[in-house]
C-alpha positions as CSV (number, residue, x, y, z in Angstrom):
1,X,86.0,80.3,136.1
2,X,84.5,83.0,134.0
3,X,81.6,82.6,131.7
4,X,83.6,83.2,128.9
5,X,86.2,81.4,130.1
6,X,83.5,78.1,130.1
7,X,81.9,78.9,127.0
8,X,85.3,78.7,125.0
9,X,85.6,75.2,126.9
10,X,82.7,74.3,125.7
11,X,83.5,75.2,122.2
12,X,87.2,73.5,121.8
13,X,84.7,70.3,123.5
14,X,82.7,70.5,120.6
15,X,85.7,70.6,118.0
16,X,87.0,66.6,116.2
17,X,89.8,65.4,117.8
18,X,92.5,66.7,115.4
19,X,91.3,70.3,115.8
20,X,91.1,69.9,119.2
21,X,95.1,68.8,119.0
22,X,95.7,71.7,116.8
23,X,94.1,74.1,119.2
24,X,96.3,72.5,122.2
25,X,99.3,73.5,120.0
26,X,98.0,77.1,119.3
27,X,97.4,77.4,123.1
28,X,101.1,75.9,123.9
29,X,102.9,78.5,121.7
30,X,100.5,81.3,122.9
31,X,101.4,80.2,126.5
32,X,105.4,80.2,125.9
33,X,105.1,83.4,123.9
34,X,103.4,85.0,126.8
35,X,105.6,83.2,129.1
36,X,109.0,84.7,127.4
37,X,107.2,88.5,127.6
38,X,107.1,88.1,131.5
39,X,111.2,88.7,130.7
40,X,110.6,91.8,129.0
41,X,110.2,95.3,130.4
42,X,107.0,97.0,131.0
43,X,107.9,99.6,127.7
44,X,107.8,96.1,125.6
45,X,104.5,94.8,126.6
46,X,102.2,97.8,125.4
47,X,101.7,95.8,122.7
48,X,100.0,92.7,123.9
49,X,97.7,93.7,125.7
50,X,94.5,91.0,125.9
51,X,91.3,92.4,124.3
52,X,88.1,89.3,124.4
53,X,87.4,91.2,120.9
54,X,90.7,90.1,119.3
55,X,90.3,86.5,120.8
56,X,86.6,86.3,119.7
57,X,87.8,86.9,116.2
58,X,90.7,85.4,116.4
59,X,88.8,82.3,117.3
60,X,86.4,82.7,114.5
61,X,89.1,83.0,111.8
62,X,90.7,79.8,113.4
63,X,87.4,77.9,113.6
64,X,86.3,78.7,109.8
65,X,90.3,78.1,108.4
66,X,90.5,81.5,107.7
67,X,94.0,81.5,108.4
68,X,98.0,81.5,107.6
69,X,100.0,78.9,107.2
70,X,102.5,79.0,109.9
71,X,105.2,79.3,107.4
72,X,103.9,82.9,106.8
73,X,103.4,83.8,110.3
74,X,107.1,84.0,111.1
75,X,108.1,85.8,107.5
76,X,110.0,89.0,108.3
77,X,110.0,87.7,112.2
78,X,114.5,87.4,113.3
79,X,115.1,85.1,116.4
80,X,118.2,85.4,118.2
């Protein structure tokens, strides 16, 4: 296990219960999402590449409710 990798356990440790729930939801849709891209080509993936940067401010965002309501996250997004 990375150092990061501990230190961000650490962190969701140290969040109340109900964020900690919320944050196991985040991670489940993250997981599937990333999941359902191992089924695309290698042209389709440029674009989600892993950066600790994004996460690290992604996780500050998330950790100070500077964020969307998931209502607006899928505007403009079509499933099939």
């Amino acid at each position: 296990m990375t150092s990061q990798l501990q230190e961000t356990i650490n962190l969701a440790r140290s969040l109340p219960l109900a964020e900690q729930r919320e944050l196991l939801n985040i991670l489940s849709v993250m997981i599937q999402q990333t999941d359902s891209l191992g089924n695309q080509t290698p042209a389709e993936e440029n674009n989600t590449d892993f950066s600790a940067e994004s996460f690290s401010q992604s996780w500050q965002q998330a950790i100070t409710g500077k964020t969307l309501p998931i209502s607006q996250l899928w505007e403009g997004i079509e499933l099939d």
